[in-house]
VMD Tcl script that builds the backbone (N, CA, C; Angstrom):
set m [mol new atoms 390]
animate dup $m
set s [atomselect $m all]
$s set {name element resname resid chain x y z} {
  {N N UNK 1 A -23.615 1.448 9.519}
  {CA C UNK 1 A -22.841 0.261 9.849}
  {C C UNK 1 A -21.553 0.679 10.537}
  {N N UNK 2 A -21.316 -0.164 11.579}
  {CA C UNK 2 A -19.766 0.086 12.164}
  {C C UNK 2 A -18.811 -0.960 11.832}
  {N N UNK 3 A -17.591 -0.447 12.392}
  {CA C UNK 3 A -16.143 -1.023 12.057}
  {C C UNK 3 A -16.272 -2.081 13.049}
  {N N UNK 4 A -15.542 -3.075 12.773}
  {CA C UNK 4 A -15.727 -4.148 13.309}
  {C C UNK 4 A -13.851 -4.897 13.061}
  {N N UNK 5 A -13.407 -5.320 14.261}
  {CA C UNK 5 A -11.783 -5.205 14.142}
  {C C UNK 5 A -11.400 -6.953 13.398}
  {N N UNK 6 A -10.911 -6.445 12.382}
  {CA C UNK 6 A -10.951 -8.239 11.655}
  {C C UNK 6 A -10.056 -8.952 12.632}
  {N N UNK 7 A -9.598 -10.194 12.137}
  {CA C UNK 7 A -9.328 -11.047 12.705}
  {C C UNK 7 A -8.016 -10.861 12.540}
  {N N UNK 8 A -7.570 -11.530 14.155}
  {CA C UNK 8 A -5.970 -12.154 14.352}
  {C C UNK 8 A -5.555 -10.210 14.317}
  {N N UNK 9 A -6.255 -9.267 14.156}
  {CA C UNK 9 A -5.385 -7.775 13.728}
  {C C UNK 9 A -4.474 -7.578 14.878}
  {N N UNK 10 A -2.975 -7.066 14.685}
  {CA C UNK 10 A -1.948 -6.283 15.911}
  {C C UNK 10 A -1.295 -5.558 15.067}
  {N N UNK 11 A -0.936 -4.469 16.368}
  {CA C UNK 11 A 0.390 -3.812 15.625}
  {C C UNK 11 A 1.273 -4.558 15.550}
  {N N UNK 12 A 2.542 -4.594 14.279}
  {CA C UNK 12 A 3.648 -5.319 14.746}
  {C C UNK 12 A 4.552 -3.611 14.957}
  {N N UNK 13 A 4.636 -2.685 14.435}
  {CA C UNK 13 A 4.845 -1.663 15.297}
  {C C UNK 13 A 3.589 -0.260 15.091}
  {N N UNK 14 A 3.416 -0.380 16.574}
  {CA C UNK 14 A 2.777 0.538 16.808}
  {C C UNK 14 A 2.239 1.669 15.578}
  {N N UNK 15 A 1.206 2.204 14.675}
  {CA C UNK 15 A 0.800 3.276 13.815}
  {C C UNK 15 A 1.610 2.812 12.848}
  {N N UNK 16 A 2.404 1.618 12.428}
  {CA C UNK 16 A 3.442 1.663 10.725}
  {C C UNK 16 A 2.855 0.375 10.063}
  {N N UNK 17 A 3.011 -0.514 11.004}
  {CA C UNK 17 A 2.726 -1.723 10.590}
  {C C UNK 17 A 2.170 -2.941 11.089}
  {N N UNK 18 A 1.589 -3.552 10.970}
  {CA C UNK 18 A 0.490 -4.406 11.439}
  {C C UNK 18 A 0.348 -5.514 10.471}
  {N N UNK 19 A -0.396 -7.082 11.347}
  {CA C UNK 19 A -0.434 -7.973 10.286}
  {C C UNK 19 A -1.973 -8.113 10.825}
  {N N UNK 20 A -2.959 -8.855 10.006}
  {CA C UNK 20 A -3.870 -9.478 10.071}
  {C C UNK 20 A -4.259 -10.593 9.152}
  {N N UNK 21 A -5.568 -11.677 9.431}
  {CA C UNK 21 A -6.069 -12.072 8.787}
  {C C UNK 21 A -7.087 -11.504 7.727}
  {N N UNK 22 A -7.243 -12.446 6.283}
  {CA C UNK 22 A -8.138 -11.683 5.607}
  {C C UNK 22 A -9.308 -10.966 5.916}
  {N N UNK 23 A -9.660 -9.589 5.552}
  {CA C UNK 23 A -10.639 -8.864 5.866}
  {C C UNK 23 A -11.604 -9.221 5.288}
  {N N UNK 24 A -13.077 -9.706 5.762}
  {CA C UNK 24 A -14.066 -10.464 4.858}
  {C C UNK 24 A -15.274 -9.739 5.043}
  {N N UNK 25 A -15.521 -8.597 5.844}
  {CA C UNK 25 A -16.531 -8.028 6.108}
  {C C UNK 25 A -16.740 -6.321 5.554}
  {N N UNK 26 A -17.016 -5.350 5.278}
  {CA C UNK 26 A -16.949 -4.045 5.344}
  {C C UNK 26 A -16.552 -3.916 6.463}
  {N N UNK 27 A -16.915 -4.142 7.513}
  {CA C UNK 27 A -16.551 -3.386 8.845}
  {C C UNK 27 A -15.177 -3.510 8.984}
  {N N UNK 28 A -14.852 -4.489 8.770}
  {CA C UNK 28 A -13.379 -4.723 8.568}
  {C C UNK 28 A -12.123 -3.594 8.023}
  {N N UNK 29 A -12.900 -3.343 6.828}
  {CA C UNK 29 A -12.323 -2.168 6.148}
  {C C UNK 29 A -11.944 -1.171 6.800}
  {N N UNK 30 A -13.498 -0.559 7.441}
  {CA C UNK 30 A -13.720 0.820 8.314}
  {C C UNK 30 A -13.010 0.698 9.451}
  {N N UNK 31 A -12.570 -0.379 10.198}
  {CA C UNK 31 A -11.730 -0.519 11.638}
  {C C UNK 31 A -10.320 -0.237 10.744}
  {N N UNK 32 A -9.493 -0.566 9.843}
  {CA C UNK 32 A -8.298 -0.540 9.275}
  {C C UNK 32 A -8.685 1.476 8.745}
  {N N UNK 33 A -9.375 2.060 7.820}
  {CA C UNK 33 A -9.873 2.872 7.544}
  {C C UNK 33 A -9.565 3.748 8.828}
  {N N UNK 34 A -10.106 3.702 10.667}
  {CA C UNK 34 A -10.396 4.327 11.177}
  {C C UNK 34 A -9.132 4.576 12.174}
  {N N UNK 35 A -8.364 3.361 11.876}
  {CA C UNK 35 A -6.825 3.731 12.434}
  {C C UNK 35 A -5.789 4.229 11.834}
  {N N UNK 36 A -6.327 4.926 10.467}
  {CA C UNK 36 A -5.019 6.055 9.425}
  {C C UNK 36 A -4.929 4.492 8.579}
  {N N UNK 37 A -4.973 3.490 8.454}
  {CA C UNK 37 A -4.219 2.593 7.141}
  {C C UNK 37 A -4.555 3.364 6.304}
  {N N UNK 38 A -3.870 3.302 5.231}
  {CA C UNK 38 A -4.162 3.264 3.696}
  {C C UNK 38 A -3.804 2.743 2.653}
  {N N UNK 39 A -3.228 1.202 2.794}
  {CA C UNK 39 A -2.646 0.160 1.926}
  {C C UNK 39 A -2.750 -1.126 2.796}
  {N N UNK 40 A -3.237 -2.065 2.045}
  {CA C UNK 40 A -3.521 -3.310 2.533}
  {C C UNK 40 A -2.622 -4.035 1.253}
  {N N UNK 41 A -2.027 -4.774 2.399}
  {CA C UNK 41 A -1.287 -6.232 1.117}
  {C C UNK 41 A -1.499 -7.168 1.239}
  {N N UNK 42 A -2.228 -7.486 0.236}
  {CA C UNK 42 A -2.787 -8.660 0.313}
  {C C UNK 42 A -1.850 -10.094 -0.062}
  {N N UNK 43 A -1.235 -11.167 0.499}
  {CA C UNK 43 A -0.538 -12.238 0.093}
  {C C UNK 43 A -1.288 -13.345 -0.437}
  {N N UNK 44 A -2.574 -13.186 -0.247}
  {CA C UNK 44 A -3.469 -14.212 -1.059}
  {C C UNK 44 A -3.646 -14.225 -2.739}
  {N N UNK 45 A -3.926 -15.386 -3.375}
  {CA C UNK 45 A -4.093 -15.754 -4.313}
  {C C UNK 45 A -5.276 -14.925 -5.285}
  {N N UNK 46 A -6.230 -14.774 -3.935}
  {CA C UNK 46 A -7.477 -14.023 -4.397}
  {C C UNK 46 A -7.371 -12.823 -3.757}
  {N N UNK 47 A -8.440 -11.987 -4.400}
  {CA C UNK 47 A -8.601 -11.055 -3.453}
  {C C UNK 47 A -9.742 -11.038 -2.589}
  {N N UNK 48 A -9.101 -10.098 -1.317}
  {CA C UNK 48 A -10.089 -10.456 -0.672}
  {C C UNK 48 A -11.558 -9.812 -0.757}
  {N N UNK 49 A -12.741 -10.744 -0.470}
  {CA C UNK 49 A -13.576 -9.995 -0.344}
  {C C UNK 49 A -13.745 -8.346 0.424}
  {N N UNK 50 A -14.990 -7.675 -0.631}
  {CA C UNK 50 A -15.329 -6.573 -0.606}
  {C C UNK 50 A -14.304 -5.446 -0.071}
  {N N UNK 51 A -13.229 -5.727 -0.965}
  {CA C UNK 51 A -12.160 -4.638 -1.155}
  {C C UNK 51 A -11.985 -3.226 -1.553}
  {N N UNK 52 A -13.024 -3.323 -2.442}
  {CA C UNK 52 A -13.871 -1.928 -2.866}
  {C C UNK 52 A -14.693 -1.266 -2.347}
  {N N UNK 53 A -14.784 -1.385 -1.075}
  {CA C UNK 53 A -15.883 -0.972 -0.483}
  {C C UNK 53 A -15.293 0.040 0.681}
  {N N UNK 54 A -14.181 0.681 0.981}
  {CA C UNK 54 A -13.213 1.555 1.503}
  {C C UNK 54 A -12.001 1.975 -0.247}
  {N N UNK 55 A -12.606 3.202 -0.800}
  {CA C UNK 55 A -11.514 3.549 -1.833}
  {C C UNK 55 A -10.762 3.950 -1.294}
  {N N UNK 56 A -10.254 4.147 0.231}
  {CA C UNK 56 A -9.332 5.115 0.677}
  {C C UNK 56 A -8.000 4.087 0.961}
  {N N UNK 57 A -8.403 3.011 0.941}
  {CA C UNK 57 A -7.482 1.916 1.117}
  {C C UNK 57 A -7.253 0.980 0.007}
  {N N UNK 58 A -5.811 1.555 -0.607}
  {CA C UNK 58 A -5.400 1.148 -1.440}
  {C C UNK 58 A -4.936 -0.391 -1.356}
  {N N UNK 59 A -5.686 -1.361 -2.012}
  {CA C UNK 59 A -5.026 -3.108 -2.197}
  {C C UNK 59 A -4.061 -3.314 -2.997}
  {N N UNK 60 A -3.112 -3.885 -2.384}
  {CA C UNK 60 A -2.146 -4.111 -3.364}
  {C C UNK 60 A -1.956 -5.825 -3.171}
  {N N UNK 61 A -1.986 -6.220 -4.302}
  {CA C UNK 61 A -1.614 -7.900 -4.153}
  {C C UNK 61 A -0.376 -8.960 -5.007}
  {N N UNK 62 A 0.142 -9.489 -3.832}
  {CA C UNK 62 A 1.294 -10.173 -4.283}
  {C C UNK 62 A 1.151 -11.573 -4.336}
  {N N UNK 63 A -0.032 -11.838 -4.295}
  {CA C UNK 63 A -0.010 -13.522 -4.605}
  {C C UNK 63 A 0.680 -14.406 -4.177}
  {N N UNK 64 A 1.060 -14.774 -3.247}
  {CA C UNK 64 A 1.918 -15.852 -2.845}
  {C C UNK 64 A 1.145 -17.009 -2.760}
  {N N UNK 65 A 1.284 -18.249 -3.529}
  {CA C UNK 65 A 0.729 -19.221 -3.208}
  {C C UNK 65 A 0.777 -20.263 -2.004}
  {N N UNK 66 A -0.251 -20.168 -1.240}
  {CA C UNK 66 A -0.374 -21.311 -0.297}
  {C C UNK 66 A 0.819 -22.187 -0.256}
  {N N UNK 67 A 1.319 -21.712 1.607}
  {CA C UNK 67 A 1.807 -22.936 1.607}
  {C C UNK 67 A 3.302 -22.603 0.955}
  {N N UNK 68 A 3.628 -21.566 0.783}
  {CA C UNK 68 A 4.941 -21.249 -0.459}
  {C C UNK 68 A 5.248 -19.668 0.304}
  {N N UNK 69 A 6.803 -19.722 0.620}
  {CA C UNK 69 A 7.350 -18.938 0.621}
  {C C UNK 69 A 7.355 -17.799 -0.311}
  {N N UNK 70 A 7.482 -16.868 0.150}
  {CA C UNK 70 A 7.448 -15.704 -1.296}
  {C C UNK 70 A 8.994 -15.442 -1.659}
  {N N UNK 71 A 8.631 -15.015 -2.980}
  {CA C UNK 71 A 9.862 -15.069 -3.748}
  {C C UNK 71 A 10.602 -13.897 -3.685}
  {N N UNK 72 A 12.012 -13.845 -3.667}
  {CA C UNK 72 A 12.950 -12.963 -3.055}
  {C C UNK 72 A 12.481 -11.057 -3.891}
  {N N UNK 73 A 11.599 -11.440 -5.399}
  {CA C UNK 73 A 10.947 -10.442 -5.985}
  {C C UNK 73 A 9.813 -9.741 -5.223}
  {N N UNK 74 A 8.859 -10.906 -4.597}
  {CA C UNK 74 A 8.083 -10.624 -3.652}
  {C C UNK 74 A 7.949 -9.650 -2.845}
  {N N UNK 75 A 9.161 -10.300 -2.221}
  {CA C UNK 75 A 9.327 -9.639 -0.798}
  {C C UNK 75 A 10.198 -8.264 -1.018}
  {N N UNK 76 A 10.716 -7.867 -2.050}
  {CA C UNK 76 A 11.041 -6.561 -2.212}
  {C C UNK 76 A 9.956 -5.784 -2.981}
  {N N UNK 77 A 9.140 -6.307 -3.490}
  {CA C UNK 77 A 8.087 -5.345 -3.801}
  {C C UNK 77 A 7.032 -5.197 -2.517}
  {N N UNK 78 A 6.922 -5.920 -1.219}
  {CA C UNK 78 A 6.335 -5.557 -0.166}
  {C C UNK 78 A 7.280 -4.519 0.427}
  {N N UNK 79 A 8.429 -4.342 0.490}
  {CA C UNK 79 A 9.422 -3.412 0.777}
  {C C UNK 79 A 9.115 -2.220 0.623}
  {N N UNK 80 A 8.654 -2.223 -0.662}
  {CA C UNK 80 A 9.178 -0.967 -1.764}
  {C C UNK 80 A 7.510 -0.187 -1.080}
  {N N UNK 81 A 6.374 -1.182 -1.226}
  {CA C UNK 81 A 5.385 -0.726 -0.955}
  {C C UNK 81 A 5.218 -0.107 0.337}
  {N N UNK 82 A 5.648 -0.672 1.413}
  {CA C UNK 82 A 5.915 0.168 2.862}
  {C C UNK 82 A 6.601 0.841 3.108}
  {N N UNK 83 A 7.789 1.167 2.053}
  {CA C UNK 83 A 8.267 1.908 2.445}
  {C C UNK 83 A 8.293 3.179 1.805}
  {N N UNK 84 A 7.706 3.250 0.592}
  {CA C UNK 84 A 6.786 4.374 0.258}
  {C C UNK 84 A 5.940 4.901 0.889}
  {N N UNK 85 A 5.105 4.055 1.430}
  {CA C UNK 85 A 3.935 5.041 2.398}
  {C C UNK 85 A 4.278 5.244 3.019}
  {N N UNK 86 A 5.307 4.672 4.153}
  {CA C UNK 86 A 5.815 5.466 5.317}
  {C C UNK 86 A 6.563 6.533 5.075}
  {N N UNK 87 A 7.366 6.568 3.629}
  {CA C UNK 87 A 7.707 8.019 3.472}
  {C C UNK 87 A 6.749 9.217 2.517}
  {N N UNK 88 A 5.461 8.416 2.398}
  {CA C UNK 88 A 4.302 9.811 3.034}
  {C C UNK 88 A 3.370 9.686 3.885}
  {N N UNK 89 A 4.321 9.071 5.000}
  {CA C UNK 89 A 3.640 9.261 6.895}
  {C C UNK 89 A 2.068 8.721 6.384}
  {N N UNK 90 A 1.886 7.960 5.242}
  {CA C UNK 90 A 0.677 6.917 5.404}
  {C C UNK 90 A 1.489 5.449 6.378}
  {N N UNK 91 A 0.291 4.931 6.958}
  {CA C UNK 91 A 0.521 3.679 7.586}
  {C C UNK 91 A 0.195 2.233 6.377}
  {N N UNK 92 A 0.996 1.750 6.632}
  {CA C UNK 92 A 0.694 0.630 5.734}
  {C C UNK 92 A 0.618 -0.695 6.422}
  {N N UNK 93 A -0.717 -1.399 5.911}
  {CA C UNK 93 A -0.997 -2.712 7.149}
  {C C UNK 93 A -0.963 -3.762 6.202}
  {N N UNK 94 A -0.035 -4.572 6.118}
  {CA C UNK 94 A 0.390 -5.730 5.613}
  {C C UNK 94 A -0.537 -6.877 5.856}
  {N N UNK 95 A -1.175 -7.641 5.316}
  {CA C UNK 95 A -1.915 -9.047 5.612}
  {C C UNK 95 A -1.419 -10.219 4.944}
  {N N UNK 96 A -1.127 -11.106 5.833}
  {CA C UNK 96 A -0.826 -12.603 5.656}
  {C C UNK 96 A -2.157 -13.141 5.740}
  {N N UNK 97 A -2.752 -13.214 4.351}
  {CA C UNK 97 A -4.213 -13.410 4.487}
  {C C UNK 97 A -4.103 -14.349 3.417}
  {N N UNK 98 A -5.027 -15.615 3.342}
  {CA C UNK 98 A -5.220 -16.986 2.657}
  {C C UNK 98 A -6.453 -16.748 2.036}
  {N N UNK 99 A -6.668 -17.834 0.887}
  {CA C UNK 99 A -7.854 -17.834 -0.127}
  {C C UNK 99 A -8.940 -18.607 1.140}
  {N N UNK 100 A -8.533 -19.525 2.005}
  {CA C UNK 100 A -9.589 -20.071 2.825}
  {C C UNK 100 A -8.950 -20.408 4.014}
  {N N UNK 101 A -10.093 -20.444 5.521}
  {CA C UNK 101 A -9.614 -20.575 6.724}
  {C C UNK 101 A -8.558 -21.624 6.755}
  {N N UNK 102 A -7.805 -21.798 7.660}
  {CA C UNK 102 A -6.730 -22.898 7.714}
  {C C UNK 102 A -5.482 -22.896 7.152}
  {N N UNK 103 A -5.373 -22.219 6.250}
  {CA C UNK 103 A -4.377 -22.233 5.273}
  {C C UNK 103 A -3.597 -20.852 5.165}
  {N N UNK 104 A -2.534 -20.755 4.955}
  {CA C UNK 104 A -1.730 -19.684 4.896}
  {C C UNK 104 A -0.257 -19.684 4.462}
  {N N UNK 105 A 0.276 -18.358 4.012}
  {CA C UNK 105 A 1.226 -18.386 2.917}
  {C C UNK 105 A 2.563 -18.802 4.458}
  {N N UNK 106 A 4.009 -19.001 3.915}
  {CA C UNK 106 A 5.052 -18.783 4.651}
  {C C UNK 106 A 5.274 -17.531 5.547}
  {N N UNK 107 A 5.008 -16.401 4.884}
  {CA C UNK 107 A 5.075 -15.202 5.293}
  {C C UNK 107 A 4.890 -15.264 6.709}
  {N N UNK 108 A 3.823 -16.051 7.065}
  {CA C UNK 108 A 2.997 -15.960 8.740}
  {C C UNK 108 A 4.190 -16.064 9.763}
  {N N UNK 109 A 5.382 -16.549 8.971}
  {CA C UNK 109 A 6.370 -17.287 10.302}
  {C C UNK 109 A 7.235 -16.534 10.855}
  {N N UNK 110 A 7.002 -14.955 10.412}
  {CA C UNK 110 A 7.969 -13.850 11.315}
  {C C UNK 110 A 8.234 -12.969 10.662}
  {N N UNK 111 A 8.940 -12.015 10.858}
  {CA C UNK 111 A 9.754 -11.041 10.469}
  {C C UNK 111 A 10.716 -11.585 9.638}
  {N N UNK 112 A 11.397 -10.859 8.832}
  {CA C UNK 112 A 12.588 -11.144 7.875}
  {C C UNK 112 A 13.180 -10.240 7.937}
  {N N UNK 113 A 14.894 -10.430 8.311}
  {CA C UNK 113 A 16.036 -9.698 8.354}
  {C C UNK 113 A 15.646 -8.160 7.406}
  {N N UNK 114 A 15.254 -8.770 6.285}
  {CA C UNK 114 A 15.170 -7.498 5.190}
  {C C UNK 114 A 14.776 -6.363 5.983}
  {N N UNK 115 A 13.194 -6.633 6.254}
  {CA C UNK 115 A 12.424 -5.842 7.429}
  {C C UNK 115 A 13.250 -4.941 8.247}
  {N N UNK 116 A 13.952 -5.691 8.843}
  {CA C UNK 116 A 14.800 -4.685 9.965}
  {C C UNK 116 A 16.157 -4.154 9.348}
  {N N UNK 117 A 16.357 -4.250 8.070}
  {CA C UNK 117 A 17.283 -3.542 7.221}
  {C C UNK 117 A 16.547 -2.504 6.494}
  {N N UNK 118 A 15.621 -2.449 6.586}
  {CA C UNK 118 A 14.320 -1.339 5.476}
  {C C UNK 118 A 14.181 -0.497 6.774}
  {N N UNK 119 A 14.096 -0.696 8.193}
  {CA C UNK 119 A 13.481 0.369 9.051}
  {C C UNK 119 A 12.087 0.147 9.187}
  {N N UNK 120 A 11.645 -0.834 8.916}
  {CA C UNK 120 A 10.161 -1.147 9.050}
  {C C UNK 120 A 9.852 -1.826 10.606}
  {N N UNK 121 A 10.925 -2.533 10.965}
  {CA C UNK 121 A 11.008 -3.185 12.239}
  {C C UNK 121 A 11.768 -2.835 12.935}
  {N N UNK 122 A 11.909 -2.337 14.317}
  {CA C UNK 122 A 12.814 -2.224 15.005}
  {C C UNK 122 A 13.822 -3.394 15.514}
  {N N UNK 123 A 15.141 -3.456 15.533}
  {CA C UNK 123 A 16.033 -4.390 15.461}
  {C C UNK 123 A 15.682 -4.998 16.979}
  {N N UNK 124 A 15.566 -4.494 18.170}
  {CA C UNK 124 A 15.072 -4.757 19.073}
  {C C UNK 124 A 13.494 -4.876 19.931}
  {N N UNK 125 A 12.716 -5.467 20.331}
  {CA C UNK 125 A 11.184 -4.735 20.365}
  {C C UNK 125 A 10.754 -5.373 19.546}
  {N N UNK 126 A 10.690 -5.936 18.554}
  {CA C UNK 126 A 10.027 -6.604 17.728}
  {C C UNK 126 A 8.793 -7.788 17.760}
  {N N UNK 127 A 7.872 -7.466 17.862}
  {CA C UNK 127 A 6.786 -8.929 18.442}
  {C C UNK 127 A 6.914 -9.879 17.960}
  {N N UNK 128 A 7.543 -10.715 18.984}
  {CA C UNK 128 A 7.656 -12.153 18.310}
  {C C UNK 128 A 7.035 -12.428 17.623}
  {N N UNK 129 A 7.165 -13.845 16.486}
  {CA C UNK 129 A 6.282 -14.506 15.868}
  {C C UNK 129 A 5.510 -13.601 14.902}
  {N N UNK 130 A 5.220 -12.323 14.782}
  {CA C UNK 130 A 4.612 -11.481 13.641}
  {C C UNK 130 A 5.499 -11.431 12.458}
}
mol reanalyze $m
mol bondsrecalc $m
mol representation Tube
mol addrep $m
């Protein structure tokens, strides 16, 4: 079976960080798998399907409920998590990923100051709207 590139996937910078939609397939995995990730964050309620199916990619999940901003705890434990792996030169790919199509947490609506105070985002260069 091959990798197959999930949905909505970009860098938001180049090899550190990236957003996508939920990964629902294996192949999914193996395309994240085959570009160095090795932490997926999940902001959904659930997890996402067949998560176990790449052990090399560690899930981590913060639950944000639909529709709901994440909470200022939240968003420093997504911090803490990227910015650990980037200081062991793992890539870490963040997902603004929902329990079902259509729907999605606050997170989707950009970058946050924090971000570009952590070094995760460049203060300039930054892709819109990610």
């Amino acid at each position: 079976m091959g990798s197959l590139e999930p949905p909505n996937f970009s860098w938001v910078v180049e090899g550190r960080l990236a957003g996508l939609a939920m990964p629902r397939e294996p192949g999914h995995y193996r395309y994240l798998r085959e570009r160095g990730v090795r932490h997926l964050v999940s902001l959904s309620e659930r997890a996402p399907p067949h998560h176990g199916c790449c052990p090399q990619i560690q899930l981590h999940r913060l639950r944000v409920a639909d529709f709901t901003p994440p909470s200022p705890e939240q968003i420093q434990s997504f911090l803490r998590i990227v910015q650990e792996a980037n200081g062991r030169g793992e890539q870490c790919h963040p997902a603004a990923v929902s329990p079902c199509p259509g729907r999605g947490s606050a997170l989707h609506a950009g970058p946050r100051p924090d971000w570009h105070a952590a070094g995760l985002l460049p203060v300039q260069g930054a892709a819109p709207g990610r």
